[in-house]
C-alpha positions as semicolon CSV with decimal commas, in nm:
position;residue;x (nm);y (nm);z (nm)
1;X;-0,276;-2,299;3,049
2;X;-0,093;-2,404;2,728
3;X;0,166;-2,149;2,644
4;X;0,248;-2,264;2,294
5;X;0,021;-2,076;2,111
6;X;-0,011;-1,747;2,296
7;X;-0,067;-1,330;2,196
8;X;-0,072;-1,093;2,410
9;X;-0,188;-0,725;2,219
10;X;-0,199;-0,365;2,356
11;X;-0,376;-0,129;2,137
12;X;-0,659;0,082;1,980
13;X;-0,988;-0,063;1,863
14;X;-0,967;0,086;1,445
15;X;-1,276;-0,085;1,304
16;X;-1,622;-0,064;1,453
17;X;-1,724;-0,414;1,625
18;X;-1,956;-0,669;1,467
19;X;-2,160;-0,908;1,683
20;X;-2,304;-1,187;1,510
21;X;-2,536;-1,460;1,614
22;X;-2,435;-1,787;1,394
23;X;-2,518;-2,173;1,380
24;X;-2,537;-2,373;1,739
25;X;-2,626;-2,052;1,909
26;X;-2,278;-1,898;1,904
27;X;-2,217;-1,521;1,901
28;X;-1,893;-1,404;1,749
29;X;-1,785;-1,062;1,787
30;X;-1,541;-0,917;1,544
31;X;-1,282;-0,649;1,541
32;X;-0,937;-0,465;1,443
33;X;-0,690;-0,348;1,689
34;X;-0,426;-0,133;1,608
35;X;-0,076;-0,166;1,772
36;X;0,219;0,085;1,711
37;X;0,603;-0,005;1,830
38;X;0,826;0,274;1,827
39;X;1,170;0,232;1,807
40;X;1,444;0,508;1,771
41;X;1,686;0,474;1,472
42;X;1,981;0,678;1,390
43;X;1,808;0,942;1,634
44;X;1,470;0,941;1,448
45;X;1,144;0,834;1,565
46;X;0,978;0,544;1,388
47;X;0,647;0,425;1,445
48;X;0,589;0,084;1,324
49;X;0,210;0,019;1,277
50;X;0,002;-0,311;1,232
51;X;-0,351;-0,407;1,234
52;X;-0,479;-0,738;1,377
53;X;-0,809;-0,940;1,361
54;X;-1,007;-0,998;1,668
55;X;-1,258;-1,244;1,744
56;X;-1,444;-1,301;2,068
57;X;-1,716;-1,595;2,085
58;X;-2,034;-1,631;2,293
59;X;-2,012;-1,550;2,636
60;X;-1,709;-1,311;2,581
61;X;-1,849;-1,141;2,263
62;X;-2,183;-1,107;2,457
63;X;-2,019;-0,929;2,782
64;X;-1,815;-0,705;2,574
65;X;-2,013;-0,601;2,272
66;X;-2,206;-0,299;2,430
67;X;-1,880;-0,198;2,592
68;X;-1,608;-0,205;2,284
69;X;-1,612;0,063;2,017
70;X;-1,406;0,239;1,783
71;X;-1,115;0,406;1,954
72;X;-1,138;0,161;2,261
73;X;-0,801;0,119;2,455
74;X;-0,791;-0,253;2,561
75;X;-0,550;-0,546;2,635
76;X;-0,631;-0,885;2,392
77;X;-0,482;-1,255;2,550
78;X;-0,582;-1,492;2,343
79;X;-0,434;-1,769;2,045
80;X;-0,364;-1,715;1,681
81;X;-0,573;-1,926;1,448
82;X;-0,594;-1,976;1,120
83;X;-0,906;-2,027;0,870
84;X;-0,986;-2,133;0,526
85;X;-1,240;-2,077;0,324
86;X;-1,376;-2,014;-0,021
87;X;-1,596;-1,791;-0,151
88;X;-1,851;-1,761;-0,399
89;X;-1,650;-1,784;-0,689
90;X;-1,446;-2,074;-0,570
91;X;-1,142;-1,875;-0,464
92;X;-0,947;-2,020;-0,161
93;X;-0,872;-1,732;0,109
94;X;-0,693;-1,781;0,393
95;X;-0,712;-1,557;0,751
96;X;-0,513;-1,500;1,025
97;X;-0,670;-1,356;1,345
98;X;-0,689;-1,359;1,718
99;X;-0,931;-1,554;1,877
100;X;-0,986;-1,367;2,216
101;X;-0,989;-1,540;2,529
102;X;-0,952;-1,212;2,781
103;X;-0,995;-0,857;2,704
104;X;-0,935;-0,603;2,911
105;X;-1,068;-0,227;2,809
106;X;-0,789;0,028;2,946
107;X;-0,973;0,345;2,872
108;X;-1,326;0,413;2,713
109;X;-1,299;0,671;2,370
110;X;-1,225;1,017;2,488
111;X;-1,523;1,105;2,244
112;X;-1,771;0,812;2,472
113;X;-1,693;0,994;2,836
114;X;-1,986;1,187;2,823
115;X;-2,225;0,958;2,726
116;X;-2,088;0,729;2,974
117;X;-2,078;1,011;3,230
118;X;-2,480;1,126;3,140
119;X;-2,560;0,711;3,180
């Protein structure tokens, strides 16, 4: 396992997930998690929030498609990547997001546990 490039996230699923069939018979699904770190300064709570891209391809994005929703508590491992790419009107963008390579799912959505329980 190369360690160099390596992210390890704990958080909340913020975005609903987008599974996409694309060229060469890959499937990509797409997501944000949201962390939060709190730290205690001067004797005050702060919560320090951030929101990360997720991608999971094929096999991955397949198995866990059906399974991860908005407000899904799961663990990411994966590598940081990132993409270039212009759009229609010639403009260069450039992304930054996590290209899953395990994913763990901690706790379905409070608001999911009956429809999972009535399955």
């Amino acid at each position: 396992m190369n360690l160099n490039n390596r992210i390890h996230l704990i958080g909340v699923v913020s975005s609903t997930p987008i599974l996409k069939s694309g060229q060469k018979n890959s499937t990509r699904l797409s997501f944000t998690l949201k962390t939060v770190d709190t730290i205690i300064l001067n004797n005050k709570k702060i919560e320090d929030i951030q929101y990360h891209s997720v991608v999971a391809w094929n096999e991955l994005a397949e198995r866990n498609a059906a399974k991860i929703m908005k407000g899904t508590e799961m663990v990411v491992d994966g590598r940081m990547v990132k993409r270039k790419f212009k759009d229609s009107m010639e403009n260069l963008h450039v992304v930054y997001e996590v290209v899953a390579e395990t994913v763990l799912i901690k706790n379905p959505p409070l608001w999911d546990m009956q429809r999972l329980k009535t399955a």
